[in-house]
N, C-alpha and C positions, 0 to 999 in steps of 0.2 A: 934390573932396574932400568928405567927409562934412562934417555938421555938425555940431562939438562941442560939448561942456557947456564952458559959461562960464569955467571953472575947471577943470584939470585935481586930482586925487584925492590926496593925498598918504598914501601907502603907510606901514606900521608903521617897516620900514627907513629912510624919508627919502627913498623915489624918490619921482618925479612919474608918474603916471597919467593918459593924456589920453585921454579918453572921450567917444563917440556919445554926443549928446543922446539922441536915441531909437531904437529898433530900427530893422533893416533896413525896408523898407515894401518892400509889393507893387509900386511903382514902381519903385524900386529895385532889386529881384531881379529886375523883368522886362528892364531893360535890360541885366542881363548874361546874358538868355536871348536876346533879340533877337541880342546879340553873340558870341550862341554861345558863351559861356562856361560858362553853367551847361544843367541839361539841360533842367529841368522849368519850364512857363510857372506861373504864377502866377493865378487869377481870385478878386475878389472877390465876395459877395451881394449883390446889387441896394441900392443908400442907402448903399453905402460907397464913399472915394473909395480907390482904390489909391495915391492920395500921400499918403496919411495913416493909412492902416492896414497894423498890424506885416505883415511877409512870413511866415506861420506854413506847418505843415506839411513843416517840413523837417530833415531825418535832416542826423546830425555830418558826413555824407557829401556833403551838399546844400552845408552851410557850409566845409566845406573848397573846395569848388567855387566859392564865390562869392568864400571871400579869394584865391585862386589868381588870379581873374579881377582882380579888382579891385585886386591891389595891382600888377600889372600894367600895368594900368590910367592907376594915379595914379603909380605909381613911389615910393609911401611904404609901408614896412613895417606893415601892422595885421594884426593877430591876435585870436583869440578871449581872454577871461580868464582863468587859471588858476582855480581854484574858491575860493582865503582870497582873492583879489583880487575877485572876484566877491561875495561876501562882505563885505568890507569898503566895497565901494563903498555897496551897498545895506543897510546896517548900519542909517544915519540914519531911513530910511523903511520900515524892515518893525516889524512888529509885535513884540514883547518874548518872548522865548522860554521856555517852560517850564521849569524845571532837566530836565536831560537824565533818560532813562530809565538811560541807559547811557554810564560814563564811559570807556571804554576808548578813546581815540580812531580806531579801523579800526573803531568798533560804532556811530559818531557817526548815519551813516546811520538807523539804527535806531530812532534816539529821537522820527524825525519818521515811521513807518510808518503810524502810526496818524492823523498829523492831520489835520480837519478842514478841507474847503477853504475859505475866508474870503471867497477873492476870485471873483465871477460867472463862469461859464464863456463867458457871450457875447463873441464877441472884441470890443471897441471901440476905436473910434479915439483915436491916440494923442494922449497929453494928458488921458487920460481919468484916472489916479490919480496919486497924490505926484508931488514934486520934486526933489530931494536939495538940499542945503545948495550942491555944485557944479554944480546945474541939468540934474542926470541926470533924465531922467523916464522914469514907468513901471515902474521897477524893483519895484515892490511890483502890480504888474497881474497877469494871467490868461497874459503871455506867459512861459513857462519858458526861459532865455537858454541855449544852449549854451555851455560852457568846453570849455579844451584840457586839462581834467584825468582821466585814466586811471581807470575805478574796476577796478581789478586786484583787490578782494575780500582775501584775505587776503597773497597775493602781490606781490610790490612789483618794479620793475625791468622791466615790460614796455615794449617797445616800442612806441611812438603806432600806427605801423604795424598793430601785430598787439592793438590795443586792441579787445575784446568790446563795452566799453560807455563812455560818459563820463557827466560828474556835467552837470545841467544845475540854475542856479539860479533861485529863484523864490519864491513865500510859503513853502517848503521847500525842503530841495535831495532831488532824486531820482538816481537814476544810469538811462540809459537805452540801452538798444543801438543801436550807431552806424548800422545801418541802418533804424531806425524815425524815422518822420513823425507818427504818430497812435499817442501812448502808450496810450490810452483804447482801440483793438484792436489792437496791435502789443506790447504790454505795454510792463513799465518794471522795470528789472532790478532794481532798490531803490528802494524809497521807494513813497509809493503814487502814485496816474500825475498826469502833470500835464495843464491841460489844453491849450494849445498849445504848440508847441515854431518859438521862433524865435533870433533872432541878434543882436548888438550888437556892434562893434566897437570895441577900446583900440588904443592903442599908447603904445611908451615914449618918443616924441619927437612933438615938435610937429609936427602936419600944417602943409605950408606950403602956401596958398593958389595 
């Protein structure tokens, strides 16, 4: 089983939220390459350890591969976060946000096209920024988290299946094409690009040991 934040999330509704302390790591995705679950091997830079640095460079298409693998795996259901749960988790620990440019909420996108990126581009090992109040960490770092949420642009009702692009969140949320790794040349379908793109895993029940 992964290992969780100290405290699972409590949601607007009144559910519980039980969330990855930290990102996937490159240890971690390599053993569900080794296991032939996922496709792509993983290598880090020379001075980093792969059990402690995020597993970056991977498209919505890489992360579906690795929950497919892994809850398999453990036999517990986890999933990526929808993008207000993504949201709300990292609420505590991001920075305070401008009044929007634009209130229309399908234009929310929009208001962050323009911002400046705050956080270093060099990837660092985790542990490297905040904590959340439930012992999330990293959610305010240089890794952009994949959600399972749709950005369908002005259209609503698409199928995950036949989804173009998903919202990934981060010191901004971006929407990015499910088959991009590397927003920075692969583009980023809204927002302006982020600099890596990795993973983190919820679920809506408690992992049991």
């Amino acid at each position: 089983m992964p290992d969780m934040a100290d405290n699972p999330v409590s949601l607007p509704g009144g559910d519980k939220l039980y969330v990855q302390r930290h990102e996937v790591t490159v240890a971690e995705w390599n053993r569900c390459h080794a296991d032939s679950g996922c496709t792509m091997e993983l290598r880090v830079r020379a001075g980093l350890d792969p059990d402690s640095t995020p597993a970056t460079g991977l498209s919505y298409l890489d992360a579906a591969e690795y929950l497919g693998w892994f809850n398999a795996a453990t036999g517990h259901e986890f999933r990526l976060p929808s993008l207000a749960e993504w949201e709300h988790i990292a609420k505590p620990v991001l920075p305070e946000e401008p009044d929007p440019i634009f209130t229309d909420p399908s234009l929310t996108w929009a208001s962050t096209y323009l911002t400046e990126g705050i956080a270093p581009r060099a990837l660092k090992p985790q542990g490297s920024y905040s904590t959340s109040p439930e012992g999330i960490v990293d959610l305010d770092g240089n890794v952009w988290e994949w959600t399972q949420e749709c950005y369908a642009g002005v259209g609503e009702g698409i199928d995950p299946d036949r989804c173009p692009a998903f919202f990934v969140g981060g010191e901004h949320v971006a929407a990015v094409p499910f088959l991009v790794r590397d927003p920075a040349r692969g583009g980023c379908a809204v927002g302006s690009p982020p600099a890596h793109l990795g993973m983190r895993l919820v679920s809506d029940a408690l992992p049991q040991a």
